[in-house]
N, CA and C atoms as an extended XYZ file, in Angstrom:
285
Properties=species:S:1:pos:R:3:atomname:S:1:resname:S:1:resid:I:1 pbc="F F F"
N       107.704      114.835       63.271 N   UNK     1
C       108.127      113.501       62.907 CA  UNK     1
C       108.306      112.682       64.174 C   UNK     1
N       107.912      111.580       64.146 N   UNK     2
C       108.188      110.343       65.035 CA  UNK     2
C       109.727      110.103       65.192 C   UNK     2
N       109.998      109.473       66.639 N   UNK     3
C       111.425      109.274       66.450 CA  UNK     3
C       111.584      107.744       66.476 C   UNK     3
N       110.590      106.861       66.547 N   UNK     4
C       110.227      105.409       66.430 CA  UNK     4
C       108.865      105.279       66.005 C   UNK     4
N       109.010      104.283       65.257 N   UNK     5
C       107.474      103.601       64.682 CA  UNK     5
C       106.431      103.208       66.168 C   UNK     5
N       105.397      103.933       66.435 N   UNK     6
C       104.434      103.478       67.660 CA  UNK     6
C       104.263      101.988       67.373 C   UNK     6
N       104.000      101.226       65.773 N   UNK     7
C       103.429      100.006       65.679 CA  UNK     7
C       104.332       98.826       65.952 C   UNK     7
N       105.963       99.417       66.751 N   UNK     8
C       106.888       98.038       66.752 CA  UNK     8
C       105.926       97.244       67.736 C   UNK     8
N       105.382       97.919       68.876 N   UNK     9
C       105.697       96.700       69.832 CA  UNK     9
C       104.133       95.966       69.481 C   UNK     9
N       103.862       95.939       68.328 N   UNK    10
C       102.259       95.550       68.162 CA  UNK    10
C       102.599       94.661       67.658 C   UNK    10
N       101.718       93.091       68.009 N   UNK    11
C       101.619       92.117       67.320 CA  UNK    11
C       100.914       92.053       66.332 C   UNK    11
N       100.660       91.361       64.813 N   UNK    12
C        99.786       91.271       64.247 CA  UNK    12
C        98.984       90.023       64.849 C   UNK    12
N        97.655       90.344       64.703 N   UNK    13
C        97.030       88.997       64.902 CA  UNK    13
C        97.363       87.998       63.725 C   UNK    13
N        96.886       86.729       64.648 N   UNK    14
C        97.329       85.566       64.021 CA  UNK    14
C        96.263       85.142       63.043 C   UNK    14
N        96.048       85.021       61.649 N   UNK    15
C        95.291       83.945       61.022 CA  UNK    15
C        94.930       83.160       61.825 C   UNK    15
N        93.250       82.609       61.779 N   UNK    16
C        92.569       81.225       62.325 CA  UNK    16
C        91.805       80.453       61.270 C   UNK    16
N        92.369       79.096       61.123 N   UNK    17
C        91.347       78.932       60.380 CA  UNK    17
C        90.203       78.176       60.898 C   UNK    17
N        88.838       78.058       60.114 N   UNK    18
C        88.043       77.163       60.449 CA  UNK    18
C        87.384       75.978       59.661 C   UNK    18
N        87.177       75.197       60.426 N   UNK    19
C        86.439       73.934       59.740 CA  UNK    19
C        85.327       74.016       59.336 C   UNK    19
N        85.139       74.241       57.804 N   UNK    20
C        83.513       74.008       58.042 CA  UNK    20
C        83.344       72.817       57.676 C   UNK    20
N        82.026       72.621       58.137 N   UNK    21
C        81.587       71.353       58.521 CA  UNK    21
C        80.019       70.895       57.654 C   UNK    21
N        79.744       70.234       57.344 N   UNK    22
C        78.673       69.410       56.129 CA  UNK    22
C        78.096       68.326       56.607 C   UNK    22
N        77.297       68.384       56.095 N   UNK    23
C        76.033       67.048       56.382 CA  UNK    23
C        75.775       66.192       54.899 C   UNK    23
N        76.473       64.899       55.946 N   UNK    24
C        76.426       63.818       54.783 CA  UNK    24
C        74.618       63.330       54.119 C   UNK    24
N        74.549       63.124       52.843 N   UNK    25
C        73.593       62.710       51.987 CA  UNK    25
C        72.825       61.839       52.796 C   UNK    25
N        73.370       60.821       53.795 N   UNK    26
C        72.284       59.875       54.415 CA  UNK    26
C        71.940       60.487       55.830 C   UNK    26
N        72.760       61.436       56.008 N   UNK    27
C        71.943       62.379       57.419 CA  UNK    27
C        70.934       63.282       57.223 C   UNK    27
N        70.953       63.742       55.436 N   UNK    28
C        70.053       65.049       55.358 CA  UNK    28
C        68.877       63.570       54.921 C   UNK    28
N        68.730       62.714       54.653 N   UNK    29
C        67.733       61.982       54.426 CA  UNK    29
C        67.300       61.440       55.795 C   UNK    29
N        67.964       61.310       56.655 N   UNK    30
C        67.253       61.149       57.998 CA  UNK    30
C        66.756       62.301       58.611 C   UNK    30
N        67.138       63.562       58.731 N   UNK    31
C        67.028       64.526       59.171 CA  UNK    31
C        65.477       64.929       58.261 C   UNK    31
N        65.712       64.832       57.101 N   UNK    32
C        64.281       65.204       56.436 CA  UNK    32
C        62.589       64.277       56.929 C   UNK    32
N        63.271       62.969       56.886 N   UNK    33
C        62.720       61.753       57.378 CA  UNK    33
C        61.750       62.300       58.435 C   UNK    33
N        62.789       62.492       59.604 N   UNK    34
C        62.578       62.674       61.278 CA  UNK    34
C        61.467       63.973       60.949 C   UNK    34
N        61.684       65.157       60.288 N   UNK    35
C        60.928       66.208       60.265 CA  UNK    35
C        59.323       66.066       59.701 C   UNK    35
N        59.412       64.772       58.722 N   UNK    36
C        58.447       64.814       57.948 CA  UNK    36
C        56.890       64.910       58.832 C   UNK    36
N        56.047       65.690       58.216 N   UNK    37
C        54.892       65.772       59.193 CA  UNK    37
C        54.684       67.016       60.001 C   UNK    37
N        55.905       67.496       60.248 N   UNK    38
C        56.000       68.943       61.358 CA  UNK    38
C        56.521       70.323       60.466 C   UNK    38
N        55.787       71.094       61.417 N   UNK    39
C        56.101       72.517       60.345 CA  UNK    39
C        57.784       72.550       59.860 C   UNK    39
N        58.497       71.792       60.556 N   UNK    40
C        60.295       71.815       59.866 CA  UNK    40
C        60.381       71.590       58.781 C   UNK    40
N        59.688       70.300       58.389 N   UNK    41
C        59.940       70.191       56.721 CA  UNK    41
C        59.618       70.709       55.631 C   UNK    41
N        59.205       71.458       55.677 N   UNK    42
C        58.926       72.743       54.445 CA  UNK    42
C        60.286       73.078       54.210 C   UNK    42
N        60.541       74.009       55.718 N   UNK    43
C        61.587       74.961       55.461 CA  UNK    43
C        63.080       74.293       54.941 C   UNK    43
N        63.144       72.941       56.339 N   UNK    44
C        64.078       71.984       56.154 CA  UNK    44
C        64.281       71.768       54.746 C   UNK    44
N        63.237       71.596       54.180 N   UNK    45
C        63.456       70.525       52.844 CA  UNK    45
C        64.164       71.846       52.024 C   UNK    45
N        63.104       73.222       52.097 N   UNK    46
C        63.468       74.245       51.047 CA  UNK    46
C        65.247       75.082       51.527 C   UNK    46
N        65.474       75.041       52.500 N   UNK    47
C        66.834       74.783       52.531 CA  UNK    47
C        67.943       74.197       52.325 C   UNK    47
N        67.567       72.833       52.261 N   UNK    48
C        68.391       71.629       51.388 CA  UNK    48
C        68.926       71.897       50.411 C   UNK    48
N        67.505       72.269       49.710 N   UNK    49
C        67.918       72.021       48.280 CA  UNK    49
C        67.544       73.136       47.549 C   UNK    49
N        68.081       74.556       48.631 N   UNK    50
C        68.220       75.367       46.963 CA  UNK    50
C        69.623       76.411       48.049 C   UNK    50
N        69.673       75.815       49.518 N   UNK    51
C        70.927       76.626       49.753 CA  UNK    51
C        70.481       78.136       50.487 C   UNK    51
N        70.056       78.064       50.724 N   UNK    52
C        69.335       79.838       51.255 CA  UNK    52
C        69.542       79.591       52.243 C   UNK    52
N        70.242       80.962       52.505 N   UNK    53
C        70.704       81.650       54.148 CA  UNK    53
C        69.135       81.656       55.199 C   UNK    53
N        69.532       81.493       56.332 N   UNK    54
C        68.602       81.279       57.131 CA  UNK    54
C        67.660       82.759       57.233 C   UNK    54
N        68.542       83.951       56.876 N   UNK    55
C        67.656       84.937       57.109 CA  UNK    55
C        66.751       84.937       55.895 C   UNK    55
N        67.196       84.507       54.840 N   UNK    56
C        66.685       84.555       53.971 CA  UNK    56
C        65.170       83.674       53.733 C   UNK    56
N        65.402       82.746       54.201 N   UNK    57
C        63.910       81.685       54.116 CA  UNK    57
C        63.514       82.473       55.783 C   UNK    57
N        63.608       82.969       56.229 N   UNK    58
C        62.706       83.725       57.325 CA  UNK    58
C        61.998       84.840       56.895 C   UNK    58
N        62.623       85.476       55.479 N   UNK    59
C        61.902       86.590       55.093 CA  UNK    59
C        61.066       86.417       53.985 C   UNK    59
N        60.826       84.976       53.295 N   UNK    60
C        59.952       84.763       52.360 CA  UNK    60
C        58.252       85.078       52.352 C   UNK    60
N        58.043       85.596       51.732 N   UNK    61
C        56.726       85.984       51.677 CA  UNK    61
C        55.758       85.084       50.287 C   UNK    61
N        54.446       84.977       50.547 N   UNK    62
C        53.605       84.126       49.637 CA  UNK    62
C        54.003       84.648       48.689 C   UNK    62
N        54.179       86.068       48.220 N   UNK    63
C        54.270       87.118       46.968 CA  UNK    63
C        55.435       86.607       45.992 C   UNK    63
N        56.793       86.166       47.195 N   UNK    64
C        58.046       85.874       46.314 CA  UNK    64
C        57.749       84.285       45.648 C   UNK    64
N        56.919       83.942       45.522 N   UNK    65
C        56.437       82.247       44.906 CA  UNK    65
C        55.580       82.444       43.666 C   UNK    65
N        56.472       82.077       42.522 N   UNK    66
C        55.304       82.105       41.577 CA  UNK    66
C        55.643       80.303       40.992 C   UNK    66
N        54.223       79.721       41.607 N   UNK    67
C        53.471       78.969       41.129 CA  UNK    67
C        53.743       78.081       39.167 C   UNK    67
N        53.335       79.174       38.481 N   UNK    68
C        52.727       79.211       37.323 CA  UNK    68
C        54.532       78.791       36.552 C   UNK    68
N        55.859       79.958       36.883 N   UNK    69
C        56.607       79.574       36.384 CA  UNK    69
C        57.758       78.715       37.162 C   UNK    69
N        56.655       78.169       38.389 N   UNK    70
C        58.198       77.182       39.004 CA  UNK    70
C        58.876       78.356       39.808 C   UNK    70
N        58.937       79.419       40.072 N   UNK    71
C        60.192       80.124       40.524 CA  UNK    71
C        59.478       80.551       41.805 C   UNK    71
N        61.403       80.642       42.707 N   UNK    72
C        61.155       81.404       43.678 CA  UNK    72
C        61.914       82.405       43.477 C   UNK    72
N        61.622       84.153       44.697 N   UNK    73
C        62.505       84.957       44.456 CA  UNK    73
C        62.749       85.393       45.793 C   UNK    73
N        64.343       85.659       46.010 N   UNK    74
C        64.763       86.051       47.279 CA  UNK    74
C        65.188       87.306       46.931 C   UNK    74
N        64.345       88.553       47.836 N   UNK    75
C        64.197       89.969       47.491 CA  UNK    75
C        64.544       89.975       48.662 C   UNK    75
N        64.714       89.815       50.161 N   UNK    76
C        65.002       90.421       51.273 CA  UNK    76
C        65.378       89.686       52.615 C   UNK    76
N        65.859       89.959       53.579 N   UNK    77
C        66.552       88.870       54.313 CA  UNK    77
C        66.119       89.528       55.377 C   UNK    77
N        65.790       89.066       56.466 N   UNK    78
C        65.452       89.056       58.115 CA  UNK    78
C        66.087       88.949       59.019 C   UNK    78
N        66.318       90.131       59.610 N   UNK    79
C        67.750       89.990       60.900 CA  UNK    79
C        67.308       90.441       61.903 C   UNK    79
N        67.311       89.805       63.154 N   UNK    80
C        67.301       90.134       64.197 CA  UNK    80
C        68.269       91.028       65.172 C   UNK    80
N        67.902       92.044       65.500 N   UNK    81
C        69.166       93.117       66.093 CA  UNK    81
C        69.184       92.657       67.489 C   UNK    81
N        70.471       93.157       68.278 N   UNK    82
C        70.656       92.826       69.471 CA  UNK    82
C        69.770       92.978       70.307 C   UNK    82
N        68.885       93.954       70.160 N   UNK    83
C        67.626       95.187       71.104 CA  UNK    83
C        66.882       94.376       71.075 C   UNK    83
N        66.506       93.281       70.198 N   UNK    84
C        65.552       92.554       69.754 CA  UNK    84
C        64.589       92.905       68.766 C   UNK    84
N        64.804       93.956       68.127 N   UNK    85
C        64.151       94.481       67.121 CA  UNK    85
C        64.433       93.795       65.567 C   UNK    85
N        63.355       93.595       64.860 N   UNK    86
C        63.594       92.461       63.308 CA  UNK    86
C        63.463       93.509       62.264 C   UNK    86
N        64.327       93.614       61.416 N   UNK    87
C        64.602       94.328       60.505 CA  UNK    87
C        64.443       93.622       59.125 C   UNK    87
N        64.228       94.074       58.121 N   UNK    88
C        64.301       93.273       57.042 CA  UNK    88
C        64.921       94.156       55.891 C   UNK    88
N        66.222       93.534       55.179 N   UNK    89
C        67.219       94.073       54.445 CA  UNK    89
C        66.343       93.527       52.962 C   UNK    89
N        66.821       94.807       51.931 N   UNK    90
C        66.150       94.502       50.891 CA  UNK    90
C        67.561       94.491       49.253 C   UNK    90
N        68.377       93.485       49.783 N   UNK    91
C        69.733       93.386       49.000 CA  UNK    91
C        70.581       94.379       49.152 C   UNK    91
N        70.558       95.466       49.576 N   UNK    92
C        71.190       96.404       50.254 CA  UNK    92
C        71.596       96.817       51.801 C   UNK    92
N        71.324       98.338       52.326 N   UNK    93
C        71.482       98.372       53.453 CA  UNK    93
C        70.179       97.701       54.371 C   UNK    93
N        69.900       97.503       55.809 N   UNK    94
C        69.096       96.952       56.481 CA  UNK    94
C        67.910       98.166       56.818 C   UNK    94
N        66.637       97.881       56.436 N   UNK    95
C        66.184       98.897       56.609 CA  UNK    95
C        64.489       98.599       57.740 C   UNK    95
């Protein structure tokens, strides 16, 4: 048995919070604007407006687009490791 708690003299860390931060309706219309013409606005635009994580529209493939019913499908996400090696996670672990 202990004859004192080891964890007195430990501080807990402090809660931080953060700001997140948003882009007003007449900036994403300039921002789309400014892109129009250059390979950005695809992605730009398809980020707008459906919300997908950046790894995620990096790992889209022609296959996940079907055309015929309107839909897209996000099956796997693209991460870059520290080593520099690109991995691609398939809703699970990173494989």
């Amino acid at each position: 048995m202990l004859a004192r708690n080891p964890m007195d003299r430990v501080q807990a860390p402090r809660a931080t919070t953060k700001t997140v931060g948003y882009i007003e309706a007449d900036d994403v219309r300039r921002l789309l604007d400014a892109a129009k013409g250059t390979l950005w606005h695809p992605i730009l635009f398809l980020a707008i407006n459906t919300g997908m994580r950046r790894s995620e529209l990096l790992a889209l493939r022609w296959c996940d687009l079907d055309l015929d019913l309107l839909e897209l499908r996000v099956e796997r996400s693209m991460h870059r490791l520290r080593d520099g090696r690109v991995v691609f996670g398939l809703g699970g672990p990173l494989v």
